[in-house]
N, C-alpha and C positions, 0 to 999 in steps of 0.2 A: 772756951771750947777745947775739942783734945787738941786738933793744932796746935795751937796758940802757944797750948803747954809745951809741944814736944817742939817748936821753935824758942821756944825759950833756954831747951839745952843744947841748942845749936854753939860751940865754943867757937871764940873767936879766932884768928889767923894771932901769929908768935908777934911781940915788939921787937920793934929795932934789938940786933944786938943778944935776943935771947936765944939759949939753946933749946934746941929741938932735938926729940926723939921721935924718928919716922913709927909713928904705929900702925899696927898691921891689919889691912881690911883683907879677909877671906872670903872669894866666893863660894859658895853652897846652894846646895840644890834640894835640903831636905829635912825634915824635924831630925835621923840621925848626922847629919853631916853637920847641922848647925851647932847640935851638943856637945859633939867631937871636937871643933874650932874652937867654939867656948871656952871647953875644956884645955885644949893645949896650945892657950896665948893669943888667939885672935883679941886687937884689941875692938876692931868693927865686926859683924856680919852682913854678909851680902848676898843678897838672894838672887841668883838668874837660873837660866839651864844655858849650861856651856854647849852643848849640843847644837842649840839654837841661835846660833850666831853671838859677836860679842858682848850683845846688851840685851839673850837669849831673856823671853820675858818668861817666867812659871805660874800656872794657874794662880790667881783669886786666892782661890782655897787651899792653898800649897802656902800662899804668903802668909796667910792670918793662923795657919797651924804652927808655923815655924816659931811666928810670933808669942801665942800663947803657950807655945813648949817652953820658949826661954824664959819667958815670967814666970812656968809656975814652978820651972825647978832655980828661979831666984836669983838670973842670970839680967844683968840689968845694964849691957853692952849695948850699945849703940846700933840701930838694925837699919839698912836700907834696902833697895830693890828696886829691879828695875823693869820698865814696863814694854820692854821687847823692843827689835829695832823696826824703826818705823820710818817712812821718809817724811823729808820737814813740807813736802806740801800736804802733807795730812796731819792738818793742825788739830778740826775735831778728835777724830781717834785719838792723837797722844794727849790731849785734854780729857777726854774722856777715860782712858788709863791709867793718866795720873791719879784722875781721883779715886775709879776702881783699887789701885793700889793703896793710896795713902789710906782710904778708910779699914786697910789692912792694919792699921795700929802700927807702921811703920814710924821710923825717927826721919828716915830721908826717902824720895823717891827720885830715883837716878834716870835724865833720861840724855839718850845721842842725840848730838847735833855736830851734824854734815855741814862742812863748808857748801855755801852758796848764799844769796841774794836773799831765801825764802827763811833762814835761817834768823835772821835779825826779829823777824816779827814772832816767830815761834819761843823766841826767848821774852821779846817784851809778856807774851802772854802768859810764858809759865813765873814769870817773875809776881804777874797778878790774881794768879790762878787758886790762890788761896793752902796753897800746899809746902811744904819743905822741900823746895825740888833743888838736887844739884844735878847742874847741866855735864855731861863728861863732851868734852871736844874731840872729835873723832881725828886722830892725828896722822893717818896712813902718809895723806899728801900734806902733810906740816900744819900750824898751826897758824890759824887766820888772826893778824894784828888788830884788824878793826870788832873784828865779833869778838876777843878776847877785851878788848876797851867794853865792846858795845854793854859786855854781860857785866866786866868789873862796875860798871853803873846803875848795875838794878839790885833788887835784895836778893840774894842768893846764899845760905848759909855758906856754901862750900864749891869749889871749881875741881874740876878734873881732866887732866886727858889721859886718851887711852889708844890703841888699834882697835882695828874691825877684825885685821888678818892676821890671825894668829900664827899663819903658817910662815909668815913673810919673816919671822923677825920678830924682837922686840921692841917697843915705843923706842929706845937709844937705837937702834939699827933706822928706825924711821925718822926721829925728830934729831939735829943735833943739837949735843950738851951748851952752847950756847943761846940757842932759839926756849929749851926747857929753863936754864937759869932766868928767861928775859920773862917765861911764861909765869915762873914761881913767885920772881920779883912781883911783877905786876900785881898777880892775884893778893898778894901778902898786902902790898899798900893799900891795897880796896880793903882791908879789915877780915877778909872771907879766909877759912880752912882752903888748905891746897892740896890737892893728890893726883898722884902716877899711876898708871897701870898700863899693861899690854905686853904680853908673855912674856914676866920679870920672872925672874930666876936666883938661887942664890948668887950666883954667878956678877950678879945686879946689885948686890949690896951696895958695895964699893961707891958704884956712882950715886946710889940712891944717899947714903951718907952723904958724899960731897952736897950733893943739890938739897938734903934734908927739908922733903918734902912734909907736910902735916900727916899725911897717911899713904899706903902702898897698898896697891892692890894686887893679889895671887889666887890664882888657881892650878897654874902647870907648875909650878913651884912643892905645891903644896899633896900631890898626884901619885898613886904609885906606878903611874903610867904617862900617858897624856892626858889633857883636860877634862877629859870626859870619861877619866877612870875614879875609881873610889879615890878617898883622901886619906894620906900617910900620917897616922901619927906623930911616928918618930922625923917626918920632915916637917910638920908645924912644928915640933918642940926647938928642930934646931936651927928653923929659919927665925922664931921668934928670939932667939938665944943672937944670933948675929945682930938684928936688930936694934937690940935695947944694949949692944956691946957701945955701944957712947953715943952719946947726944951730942952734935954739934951744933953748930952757927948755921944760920940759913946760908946761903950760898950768894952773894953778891950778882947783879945783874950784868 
């Protein structure tokens, strides 16, 4: 089935010891923004609406257009998307989302999960739910030790954290650099892809090198304004240009 297949190019998380080049997931909002990204270095696409909070979900028919604009003009990047944010006592609807998405011909479908109690069972389920789903950890108030165990334990191709509050700061302003190297470590030995996000900036390289996460995620980065303005060419070109400026070592825990 399509699943099956598009979990089958799920890559795995780096071996001990190996270099990593953070590559760069773009969010996008649209068949031109996705082409744009394409075009100058994204090596993910990712679909929300920034407008709509941080894991802003875009129409159905917004996702499966984005989709087949990148196939047919022969773009064969890696695509996910997320299905808006939702609270974790509303397990149907985000099950129900998921799957409205995935049948979007997407490679992953992204979804938030809020520290709390109710949080545990929302991941056993998306773990069985039949879909490529990577969980993003909403990291505003830090990062929860057991729910990051709880998930390195189910199939998940990929782990992520990110903020909700764009306005507050970036994920380093929220999380600190030792609580992310403990979260990277971790995700790395479960065998799973690891990624960063939460209004990362050039400004952000630096650490994001040190910690040399699997991918990074940008949208105020990438802006010729704030988040919710068109996307800069000439800033994908040179944010992807800092990027692939060396590959290091993953970052020790």
């Amino acid at each position: 089935m399509a699943v099956a297949a598009r979990r089958g190019r799920a890559a795995q998380g780096p071996r001990a010891g190996a270099h990593v080049m953070t590559r760069m997931l773009v969010s996008v909002r649209s068949v031109p923004e996705a082409l744009l990204a394409a075009g100058g270095g994204a090596d993910f696409i990712d679909l929300k609406e920034p407008g709509e909070g941080a894991l802003g979900g875009l129409p159905v028919a917004t996702i499966a257009a984005v989709v087949s604009a990148l196939r047919a003009h022969g773009i064969a990047l890696p695509v996910s998307a997320t299905i808006g944010d939702l609270p974790m006592h509303a397990l149907p609807r985000i099950l129900a989302q998921v799957e409205a998405v995935g049948a979007c011909g997407v490679d992953y479908v992204k979804v938030g999960i809020e520290r709390g109690p109710e949080a545990f069972a929302v991941l056993d389920a998306l773990a069985d739910c039949g879909w490529p789903v990577v969980p993003v950890f909403i990291a505003d108030r830090g990062l929860d030790a057991a729910l990051l165990a709880h998930a390195c334990g189910l199939a998940f191709p990929a782990l992520m954290a990110d903020t909700a509050d764009k306005h507050a700061g970036s994920l380093f302003d929220a999380v600190p650099m030792t609580q992310l190297r403990h979260f990277l470590a971790q995700v790395r030995a479960s065998g799973r892809l690891v990624g960063l996000a939460g209004a990362l900036r050039t400004m952000h390289v630096p650490l994001l090198q040190a910690l040399a996460p699997d991918f990074a995620g940008f949208r105020s980065a990438v802006c010729v304004g704030d988040r919710e303005t068109a996307l800069c060419p000439q800033r994908l070109a040179a944010l992807a240009v800092l990027l692939r400026g060396q590959a290091v070592e993953p970052a020790p825990a």
